[in-house]
C-alpha positions in Angstrom: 0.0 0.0 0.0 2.9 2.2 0.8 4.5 1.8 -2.7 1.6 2.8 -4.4 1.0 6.0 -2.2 4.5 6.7 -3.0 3.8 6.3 -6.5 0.9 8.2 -7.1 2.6 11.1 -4.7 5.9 11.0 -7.0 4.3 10.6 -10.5 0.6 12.9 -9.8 2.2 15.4 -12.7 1.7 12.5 -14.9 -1.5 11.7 -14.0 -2.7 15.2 -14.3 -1.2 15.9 -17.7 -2.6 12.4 -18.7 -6.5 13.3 -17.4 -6.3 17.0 -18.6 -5.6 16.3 -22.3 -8.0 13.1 -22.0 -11.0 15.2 -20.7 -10.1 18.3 -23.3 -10.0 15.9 -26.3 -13.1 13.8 -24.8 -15.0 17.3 -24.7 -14.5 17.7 -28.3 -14.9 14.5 -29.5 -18.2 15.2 -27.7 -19.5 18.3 -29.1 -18.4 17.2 -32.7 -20.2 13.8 -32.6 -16.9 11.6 -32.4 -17.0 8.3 -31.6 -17.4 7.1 -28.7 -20.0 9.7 -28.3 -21.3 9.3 -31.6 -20.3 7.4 -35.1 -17.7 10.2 -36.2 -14.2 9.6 -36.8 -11.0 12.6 -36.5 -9.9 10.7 -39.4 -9.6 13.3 -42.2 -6.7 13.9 -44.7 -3.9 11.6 -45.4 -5.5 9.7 -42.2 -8.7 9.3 -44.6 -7.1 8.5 -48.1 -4.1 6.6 -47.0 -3.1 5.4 -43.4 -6.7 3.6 -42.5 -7.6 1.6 -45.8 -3.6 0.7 -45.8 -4.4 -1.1 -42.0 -8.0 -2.2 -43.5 -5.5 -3.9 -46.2 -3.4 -5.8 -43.6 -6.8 -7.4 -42.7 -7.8 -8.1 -45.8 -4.4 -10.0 -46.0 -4.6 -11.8 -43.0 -8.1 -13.2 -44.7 -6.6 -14.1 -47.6 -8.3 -11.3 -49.8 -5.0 -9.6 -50.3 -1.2 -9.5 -49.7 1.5 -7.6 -47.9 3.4 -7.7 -51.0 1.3 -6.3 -53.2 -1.6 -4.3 -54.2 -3.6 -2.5 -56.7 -5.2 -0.5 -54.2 -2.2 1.8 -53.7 -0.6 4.2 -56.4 -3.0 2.0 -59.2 -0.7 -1.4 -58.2 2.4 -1.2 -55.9 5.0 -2.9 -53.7 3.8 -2.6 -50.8 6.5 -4.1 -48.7 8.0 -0.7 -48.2 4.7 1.0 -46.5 4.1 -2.2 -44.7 7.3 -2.0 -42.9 7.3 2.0 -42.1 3.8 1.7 -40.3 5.0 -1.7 -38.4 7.6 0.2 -36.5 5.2 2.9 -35.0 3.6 1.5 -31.5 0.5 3.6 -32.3 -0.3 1.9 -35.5 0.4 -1.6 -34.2 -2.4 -0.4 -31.2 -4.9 0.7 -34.0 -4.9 -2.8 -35.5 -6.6 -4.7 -32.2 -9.1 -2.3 -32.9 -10.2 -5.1 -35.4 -10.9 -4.6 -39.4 -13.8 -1.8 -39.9 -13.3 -0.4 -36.9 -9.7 1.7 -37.2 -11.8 4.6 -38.2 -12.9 4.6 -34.5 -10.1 3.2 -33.2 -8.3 6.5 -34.3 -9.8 8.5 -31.7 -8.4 7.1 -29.2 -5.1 6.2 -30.1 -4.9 9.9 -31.3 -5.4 10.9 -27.5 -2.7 8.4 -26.4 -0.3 9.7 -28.9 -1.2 13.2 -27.1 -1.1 11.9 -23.6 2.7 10.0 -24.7 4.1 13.3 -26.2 3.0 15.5 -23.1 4.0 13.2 -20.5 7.8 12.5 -22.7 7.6 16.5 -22.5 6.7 16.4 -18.9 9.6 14.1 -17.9 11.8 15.8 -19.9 10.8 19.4 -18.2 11.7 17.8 -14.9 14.7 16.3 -15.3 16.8 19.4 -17.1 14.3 22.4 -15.5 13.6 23.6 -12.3 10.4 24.7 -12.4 7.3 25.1 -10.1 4.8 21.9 -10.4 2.0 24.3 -12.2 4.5 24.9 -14.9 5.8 21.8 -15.7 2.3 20.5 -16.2 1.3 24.0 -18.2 4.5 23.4 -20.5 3.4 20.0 -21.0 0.0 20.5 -22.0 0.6 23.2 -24.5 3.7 21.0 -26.2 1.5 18.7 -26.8 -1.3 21.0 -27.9 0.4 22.7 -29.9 -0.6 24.1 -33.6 2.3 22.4 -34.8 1.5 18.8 -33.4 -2.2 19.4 -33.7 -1.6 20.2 -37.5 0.0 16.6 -38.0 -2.9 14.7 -36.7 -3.7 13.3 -40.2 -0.4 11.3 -40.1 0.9 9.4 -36.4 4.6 8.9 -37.8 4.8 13.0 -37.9 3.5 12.9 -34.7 6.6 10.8 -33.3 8.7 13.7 -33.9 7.5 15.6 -31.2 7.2 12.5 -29.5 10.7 11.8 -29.7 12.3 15.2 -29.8 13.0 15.4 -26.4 14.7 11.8 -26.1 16.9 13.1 -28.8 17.9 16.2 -26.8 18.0 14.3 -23.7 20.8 12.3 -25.1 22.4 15.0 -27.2 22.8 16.0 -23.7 24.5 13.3 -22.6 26.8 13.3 -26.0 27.9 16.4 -24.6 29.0 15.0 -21.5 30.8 12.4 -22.7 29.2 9.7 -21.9 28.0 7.3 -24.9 26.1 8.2 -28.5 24.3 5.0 -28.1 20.9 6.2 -27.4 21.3 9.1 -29.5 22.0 6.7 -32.5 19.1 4.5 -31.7 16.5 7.4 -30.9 17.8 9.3 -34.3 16.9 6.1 -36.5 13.2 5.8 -34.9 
């Protein structure tokens, strides 16, 4: 009982972050009729045209209709080996999949606010460990990183959305480039 006192005590900025941005995004999805408040979808854009019939296509593949090699549903007939191997490295994508064929375009609007809550809360720990800075701060600095126009404006395609996500591991071990003490990380968070 004591450990998880201690862990809620230690890590409430997380939780915070977390249920602000949840509540916000759930309010919206609310007023514009977003599932699971109704049977809209955020998906719009690239996230429309490209990213969601490519995952419906993995289904059809796993059924036998199709295959991950290749298909004439993309570019009028294309390798698709490429694509299939670009989305299979992105956590978010690989979550939108149990989400079960015909229902990704629902699935997106959640996994969009866990891509929001991961980015704020990477922001977050990254705040803390390199700023001092009072509690309300951190939390405010979080939020509107992960709010931002810029991140907002990518919505349409998650793998821009790991950018942000992973911009402040990157500086995080720039950091520790600078002090001598391994590339390691650097090289493997620069590859993602």
């Amino acid at each position: 009982m004591n450990k998880i006192k201690n862990h809620f005590s230690t890590k409430k900025n997380y939780y915070i972050v977390a249920g602000f941005i949840t509540l916000l995004l759930s309010i919206m999805y609310l007023c514009f009729g977003a599932w699971p408040f109704n049977n809209g979808t955020i998906a719009h854009y690239d996230l429309y045209h490209q990213i969601v019939p490519f995952l419906e296509l993995i289904f059809d593949a796993i059924e036998g209709r199709s295959t991950l090699i290749y298909s004439n549903y993309v570019a009028g007939g294309a390798n698709i080996v490429g694509y299939f191997s670009y989305f299979i490295f992105n956590p978010f994508y690989l979550i939108l999949l149990l989400f079960g064929s015909g229902n990704i375009w629902y699935g997106i609007n959640i996994v969009f606010i866990l891509h929001i809550i991961a980015i704020a809360v990477v922001f977050l720990w990254f705040i803390r460990k390199y700023f001092k800075l009072s509690t309300t701060l951190q939390i405010l600095f979080a939020i509107s990183y992960a709010l931002s126009p810029y991140v907002l404006f990518n919505y349409t395609f998650f793998t821009w959305l790991m950018l942000p996500l992973l911009l402040p591991i990157l500086v995080h071990f720039f950091i520790r480039i600078i002090q001598g003490r391994g590339f390691v990380g650097f090289t493997i968070v620069s590859t993602a």
